[in-house]
VEXNUFI-964134 format. One record per residue (C-alpha): x negated, y, z negated. Coordinates in steps of 0.001 Angstrom, whole numbers, plus 500000, padded with zeros to 6 digits. Layout:
BEGIN
XYZ ...
# end
This chain:
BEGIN
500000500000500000 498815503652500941 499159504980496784 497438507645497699 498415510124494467 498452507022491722 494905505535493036 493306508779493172 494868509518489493 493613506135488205 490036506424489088 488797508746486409 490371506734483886 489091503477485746 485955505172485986 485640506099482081 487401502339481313 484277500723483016 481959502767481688 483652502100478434 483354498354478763 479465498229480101 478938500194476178 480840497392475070 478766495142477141 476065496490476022 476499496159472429 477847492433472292 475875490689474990 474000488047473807 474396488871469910 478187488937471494 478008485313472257 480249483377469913 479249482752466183 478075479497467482 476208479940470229 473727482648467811 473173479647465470 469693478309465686 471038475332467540 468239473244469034 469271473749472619 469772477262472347 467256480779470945 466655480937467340 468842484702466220 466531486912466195 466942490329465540 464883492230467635 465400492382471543 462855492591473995 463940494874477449 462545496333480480 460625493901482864 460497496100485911 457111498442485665 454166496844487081 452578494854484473 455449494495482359 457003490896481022 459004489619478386 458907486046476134 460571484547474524 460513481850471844 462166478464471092 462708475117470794 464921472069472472 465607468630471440 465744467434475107 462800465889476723 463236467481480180 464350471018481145 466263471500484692 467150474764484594 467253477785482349 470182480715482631 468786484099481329 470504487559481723 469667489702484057 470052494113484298 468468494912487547 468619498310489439 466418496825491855 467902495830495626 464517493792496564 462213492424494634 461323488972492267 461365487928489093 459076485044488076 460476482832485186 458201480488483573 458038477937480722 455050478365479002 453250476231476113 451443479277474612 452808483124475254 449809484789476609 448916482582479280 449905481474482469 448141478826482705 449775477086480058 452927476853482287 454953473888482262 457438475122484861 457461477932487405 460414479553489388 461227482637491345 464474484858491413 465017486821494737 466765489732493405 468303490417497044 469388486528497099 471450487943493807 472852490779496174 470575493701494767 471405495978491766 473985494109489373 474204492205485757 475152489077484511 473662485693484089 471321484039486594 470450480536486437 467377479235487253 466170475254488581 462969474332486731 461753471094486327 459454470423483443 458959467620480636 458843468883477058 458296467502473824 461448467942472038 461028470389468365 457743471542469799 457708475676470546 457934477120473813 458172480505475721 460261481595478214 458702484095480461 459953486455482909 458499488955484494 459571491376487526 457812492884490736 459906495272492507 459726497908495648 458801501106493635 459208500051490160 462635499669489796 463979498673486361 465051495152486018 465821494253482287 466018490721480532 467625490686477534 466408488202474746 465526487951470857 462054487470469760 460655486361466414 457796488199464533 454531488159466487 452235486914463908 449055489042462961 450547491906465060 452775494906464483 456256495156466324 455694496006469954 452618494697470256 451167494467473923 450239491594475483 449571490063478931 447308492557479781 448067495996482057 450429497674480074 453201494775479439 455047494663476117 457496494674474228 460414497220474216 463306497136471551 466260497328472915 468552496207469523 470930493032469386 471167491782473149 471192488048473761 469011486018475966 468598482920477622 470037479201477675 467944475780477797 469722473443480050 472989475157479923 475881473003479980 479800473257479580 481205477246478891 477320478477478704 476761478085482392 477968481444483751 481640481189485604 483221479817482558 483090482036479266 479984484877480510 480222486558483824 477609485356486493 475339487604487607 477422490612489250 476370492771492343 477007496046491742 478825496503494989 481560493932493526 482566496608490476 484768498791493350 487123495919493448 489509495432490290 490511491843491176 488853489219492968 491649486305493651 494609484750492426 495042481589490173 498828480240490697 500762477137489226 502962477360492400 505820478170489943 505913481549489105 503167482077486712 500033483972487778 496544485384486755 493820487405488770 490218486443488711 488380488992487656 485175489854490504 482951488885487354 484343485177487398 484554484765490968 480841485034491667 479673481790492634 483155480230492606 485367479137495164 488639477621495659 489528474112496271 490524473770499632 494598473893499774 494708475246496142 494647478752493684 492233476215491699 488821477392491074 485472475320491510 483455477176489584 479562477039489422 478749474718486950 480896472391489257 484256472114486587 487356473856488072 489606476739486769 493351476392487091 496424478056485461 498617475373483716 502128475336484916 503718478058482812 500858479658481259 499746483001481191 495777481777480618 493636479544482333 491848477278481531 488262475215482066 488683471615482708 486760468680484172 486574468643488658 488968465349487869 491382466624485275 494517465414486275 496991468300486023 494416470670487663 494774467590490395 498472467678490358 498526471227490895 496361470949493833 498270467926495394 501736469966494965 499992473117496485 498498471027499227 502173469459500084 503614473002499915 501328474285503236 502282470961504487 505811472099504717 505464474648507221 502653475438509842 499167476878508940 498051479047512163 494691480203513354 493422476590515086 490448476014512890 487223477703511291 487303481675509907 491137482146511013 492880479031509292 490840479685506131 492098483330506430 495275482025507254 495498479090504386 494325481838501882 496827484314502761 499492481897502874 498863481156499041 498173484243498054 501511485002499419 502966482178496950 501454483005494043 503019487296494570 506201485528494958 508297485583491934 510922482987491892 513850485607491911 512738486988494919 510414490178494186 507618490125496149 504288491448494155 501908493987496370 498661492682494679 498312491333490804 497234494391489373 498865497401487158 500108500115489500 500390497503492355 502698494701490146 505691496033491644 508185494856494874 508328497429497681 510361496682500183 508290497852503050 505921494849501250 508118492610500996 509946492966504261 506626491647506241 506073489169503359 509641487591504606 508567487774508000 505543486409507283 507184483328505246 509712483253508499 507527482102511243 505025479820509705 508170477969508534 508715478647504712 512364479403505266 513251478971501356 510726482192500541 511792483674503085 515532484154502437 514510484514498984 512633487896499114 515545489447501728 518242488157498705 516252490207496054 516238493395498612 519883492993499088 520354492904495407 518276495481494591 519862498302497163 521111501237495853 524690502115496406 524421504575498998 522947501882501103 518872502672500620 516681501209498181 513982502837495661 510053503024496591 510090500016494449 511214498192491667 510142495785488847 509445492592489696 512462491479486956 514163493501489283 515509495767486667 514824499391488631 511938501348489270 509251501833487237 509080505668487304 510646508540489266 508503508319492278 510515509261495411 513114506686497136 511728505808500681 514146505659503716 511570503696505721 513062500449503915 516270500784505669 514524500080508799 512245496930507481 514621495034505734 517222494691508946 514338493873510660 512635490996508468 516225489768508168 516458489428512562 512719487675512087 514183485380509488 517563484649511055 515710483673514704 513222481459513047 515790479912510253 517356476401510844 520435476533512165 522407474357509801 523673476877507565 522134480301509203 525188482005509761 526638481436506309 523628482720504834 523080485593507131 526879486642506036 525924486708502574 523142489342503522 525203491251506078 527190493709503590 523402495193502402 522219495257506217 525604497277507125 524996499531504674 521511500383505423 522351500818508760 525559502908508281 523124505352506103 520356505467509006 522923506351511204 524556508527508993 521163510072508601 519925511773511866 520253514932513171 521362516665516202 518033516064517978 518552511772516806 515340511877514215 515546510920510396 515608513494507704 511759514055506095 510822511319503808 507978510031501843 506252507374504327 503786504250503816 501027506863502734 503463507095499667 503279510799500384 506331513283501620 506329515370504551 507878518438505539 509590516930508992 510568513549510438 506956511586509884 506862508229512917 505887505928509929 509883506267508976 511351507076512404 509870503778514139 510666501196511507 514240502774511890 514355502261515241 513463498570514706 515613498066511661 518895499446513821 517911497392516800 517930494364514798 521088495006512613 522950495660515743 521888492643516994 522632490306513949 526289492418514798 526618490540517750 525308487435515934 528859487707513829 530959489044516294 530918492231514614 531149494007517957 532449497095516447 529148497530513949 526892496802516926 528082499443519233 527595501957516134 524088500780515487 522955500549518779 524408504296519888 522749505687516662 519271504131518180 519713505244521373 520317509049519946 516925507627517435 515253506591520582 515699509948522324 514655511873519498 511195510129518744 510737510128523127 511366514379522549 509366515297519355 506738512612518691 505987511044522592 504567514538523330 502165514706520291 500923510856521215 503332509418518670 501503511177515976 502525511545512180 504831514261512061 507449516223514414 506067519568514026 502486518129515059 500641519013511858 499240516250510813 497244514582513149 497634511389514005 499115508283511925 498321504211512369 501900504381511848 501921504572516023 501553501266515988 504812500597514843 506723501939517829 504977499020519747 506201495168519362 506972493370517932 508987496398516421 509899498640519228 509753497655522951 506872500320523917 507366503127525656 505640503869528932 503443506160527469 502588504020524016 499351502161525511 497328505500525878 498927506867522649 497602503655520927 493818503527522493 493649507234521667 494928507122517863 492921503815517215 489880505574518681 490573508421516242 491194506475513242 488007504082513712 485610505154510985 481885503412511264 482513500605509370 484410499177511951 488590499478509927 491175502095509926 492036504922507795 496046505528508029 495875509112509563 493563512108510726 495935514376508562 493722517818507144 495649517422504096 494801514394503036 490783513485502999 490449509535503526 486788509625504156 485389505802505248 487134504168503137 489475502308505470 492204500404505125 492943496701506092 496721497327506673 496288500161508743 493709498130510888 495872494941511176 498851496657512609 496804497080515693 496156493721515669 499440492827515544 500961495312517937 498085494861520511 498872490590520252 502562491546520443 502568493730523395 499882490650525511 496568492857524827 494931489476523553 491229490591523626 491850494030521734 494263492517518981 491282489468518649 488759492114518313 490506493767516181 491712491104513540 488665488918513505 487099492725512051 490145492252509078 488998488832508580 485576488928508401 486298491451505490 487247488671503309 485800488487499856 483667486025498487 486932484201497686 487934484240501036 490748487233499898 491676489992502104 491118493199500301 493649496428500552 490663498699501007 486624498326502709 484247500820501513 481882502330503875 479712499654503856 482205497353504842 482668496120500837 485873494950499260 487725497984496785 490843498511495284 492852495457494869 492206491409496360 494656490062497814 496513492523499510 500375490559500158 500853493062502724 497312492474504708 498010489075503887 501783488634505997 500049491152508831 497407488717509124 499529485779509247 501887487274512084 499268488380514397 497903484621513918 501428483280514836 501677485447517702 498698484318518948 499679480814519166 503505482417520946 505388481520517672 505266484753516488 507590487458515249 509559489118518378 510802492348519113 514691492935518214 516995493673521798 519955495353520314 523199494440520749 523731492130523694 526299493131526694 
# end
């Protein structure tokens, strides 16, 4: 969703709320580790005290002592601070602190390998055979491109016959005190390998993005996976279960509200994944195979899981975006529609008919208990267009036992959001100024409400005919013909941009006049070219419009993008809408998650998944393969 004002008003607090929690970090980590993991356990550093820090000047190390009852180590997992993109750090297990040739086991960490400047926990493969009670020191030390600081954080005891700080090493290495961090794990095992209970190591061009992925028991209940958790991880194919790094998987219980850790064989986490597996099953899974029918399986859950079972349709698991919009939840439907999930389909367009207002148009958005909107933010008139048209997507794809009866049970809310749009236009045939998908208002008719009107009175004069309400279709189908003439007078001459008094640039927004919304216009191809052209930013995606008032900068959005994709496969421009989505796709997260926003390096932000991305995705796949969503006729003579 384009939340332009309440993103923009959220990142100062966001901003101070992360800062807040890296000072909380910084304070607990590892004298934060649970009461039992500071114990002097064998397997684990003694408590002390002091802290060693700051590995990255030239010259500079850190030790640390301790003990295991094992007879082999395999690997060690130490945390990491770097501010370093390039660079190594060289971990060692050493019999005596001072020198290296004592070592009993050598490894390097590529810093870049980690994905450059980030925290969290690294582990590290060593191979070495130990005699278990006897004293050992882990060793790390950093060399970076210009001296950048990389910290390890770990306890020492008392150097004996030396003061605190004492050098050693040679070349100006020693000790800094850095109070009460933790440090390192021999042979980690269970929750201390990172993934479960501490955050693996963490890129700092992760922290943009709030969430990361979705865990789902296919029923209802839901939890995001925080970017922290997801490093390293990945789902089991068919599933919202996690493998995570240590190899044991992460799954939401049916009915929970937290996950949990289990064994790769655990045999709910297996049932889950069985009844998730048999769900995709049910319909079709499009994109042929490699990068588009992972996109497409991914999305496709994802979808699920912001499903609620009354109907409401989640933008993204997230505060600010854990609401149904209709606009959403109208492509969700779609979505659902033609790769055969008829049952979450008709589900999401029941909620939208139960959730209309009486006048016939329906709130910006509501809870997801469907119990009104969540603050006073502007009703949008662009939902009177969508929902008549997700309905016509559902109704041509739904099986016919039964269609009719159903579609008469969703007519009444179709009629009167039609009725209203009609109602609604002026003497030239365009809407009355509303807030659009940007979630902003404008002054005059914007095309990102006029189009989807168009559509939406297209298609509910068509479902008319479907009834033999003859009489409703003629209505409908005059009032977008006077629609139609309006947009062809006022927005055709200003290349279908944003608003009619050609003030605000252009708007992705075109794209919606094209099919499989609109049948194009004559003149939409250039239109199209030129506003995509516009929009482009360098890394490669969309911003929503070239308006002066509103600065979008590179950030770019993966909506925005995919609705050229889906227009351009719509209207038989195969190359440009493959170009175009395999750019969307290729955007996916280290989950495999499309993201609502790309930074300017081409970097997930905001919120992952994106339900709407997600169902724009999903139809341009369908199209592709001629199953796709079609363009509504009107009423048939």
């Amino acid at each position: 969703m384009m939340r332009t004002r309440s993103v923009l008003a959220a990142t100062a607090l966001l901003t101070t709320l992360l800062h807040a929690a890296d000072g909380a970090a910084a304070a607990a980590a590892p004298g934060g580790l649970p009461a039992q993991a500071r114990r002097a356990a064998p397997d684990r550093q003694a408590g002390h005290a002091a802290a060693l820090a700051g590995i990255g000047g030239a010259g500079n190390a850190g030790a640390q002592e301790f003990t295991t009852s094992a007879g082999r180590l395999d690997r060690v997992s130490l945390y990491l601070s770097s501010g370093a993109a390039a660079g190594k750090v060289r971990v060692q297990v050493r019999a005596v602190r001072e020198d290296p040739g004592s070592a009993l086991a050598d490894a390097v960490v590529d810093l870049a390998s980690l994905g450059g400047p980030g925290a969290g926990w690294v582990e590290v493969p060593l191979s070495a055979s130990v005699s278990p009670g006897s004293r050992y020191w882990l060793f790390a030390q950093a060399t970076t491109a210009g001296d950048q600081p990389v910290v390890w954080y770990g306890t020492r005891g008392d150097t004996a016959g030396g003061p605190e700080g004492a050098r050693y090493d040679g070349g100006g290495g020693g000790w800094r005190e850095s109070g009460g961090r933790f440090a390192f794990y021999v042979n980690p095992s269970g929750p201390e390998r990172c993934g479960e209970v501490e955050a693996c190591y963490v890129p700092a061009s992760l922290k943009p993005a709030r969430t990361a992925g979705l865990l789902a028991d296919g029923h209802g209940a839901v939890e995001a996976v925080e970017p922290a958790f997801a490093v390293g991880a990945r789902y089991v194919p068919g599933s919202n279960v996690l493998e995570l790094p240590s190899g044991r998987w992460r799954y939401l219980p049916a009915g929970s509200s937290k996950s949990r850790v289990v064994g790769a064989d655990d045999p709910a986490a297996l049932a889950q994944i069985a009844e998730s597996r048999r769900w995709l099953a049910s319909g079709t899974v499009p994109g042929g195979s490699g990068a588009r029918r992972e996109g497409a399986e991914r999305a496709l859950l994802s979808m699920r899981a912001l499903l609620r079972p009354n109907g409401a349709f989640a933008a993204a698991w997230y505060p600010f975006w854990d609401f149904s919009w209709p606009r959403d939840s109208a492509f969700a439907a779609a979505a659902f529609a033609h790769t055969g999930h008829d049952e979450e389909a008709y589900r999401i367009l029941r909620y939208n008919a139960g959730t209309q207002r009486p006048d016939g148009t329906w709130e910006a958005r509501t809870r997801l208990d469907g119990s009104g909107p969540p603050d006073d933010r502007r009703w949008q008139l662009d939902a009177n267009g969508w929902v008549p048209w997700a309905a016509w997507q559902w109704y041509r794809t739904a099986p016919a036992a039964g269609r009719a009866e159903r579609l008469r049970a969703l007519y009444p809310a179709l009629a009167k959001a039609a009725d209203f749009t009609a109602g609604s236009l002026d003497a030239e045939g365009l809407p009355p100024a509303s807030p659009d998908y940007w979630e902003l208002p404008t002054a005059t008719a914007n095309i990102g409400t006029a189009a989807p009107l168009l559509a939406g009175l297209n298609a509910a004069a068509d479902l008319a005919s479907e009834l033999g309400r003859d009489t409703d279709a003629g209505r409908w189908a005059q009032a977008a013909r006077r629609l139609e003439a309006g947009i062809a007078k006022r927005f055709a001459p200003l290349g279908y941009g944003r608003t009619a008094d050609g003030l605000h640039g252009r708007d992705s927004a075109a794209a919606f006049m094209a099919p499989p919304f609109n049948t194009a216009p004559a003149d939409l191809p250039r239109a199209l070219d030129d506003t995509y052209r516009e929009l482009r930013r360098p890394n490669g995606g969309l911003v929503p419009g070239s308006d002066p008032d509103t600065r979008w900068g590179n950030i770019t959005w993966t909506a925005s993008t995919s609705f050229f994709a889906l227009a351009w496969t719509a209207s038989g421009e195969r190359a440009k809408g493959d170009a175009v989505l395999d750019w969307v796709l290729d955007r996916r997260n280290l989950l495999g998650e499309l993201p609502e926003t790309v930074d300017a390096q081409g970097l997930p932000k905001a919120v992952v998944p994106l339900g709407w991305t997600d169902a724009l995705v999903l139809l341009t796949l369908t199209g592709q393969e001629g199953r796709g969503p079609e363009t509504p006729p009107g009423p048939r003579t």
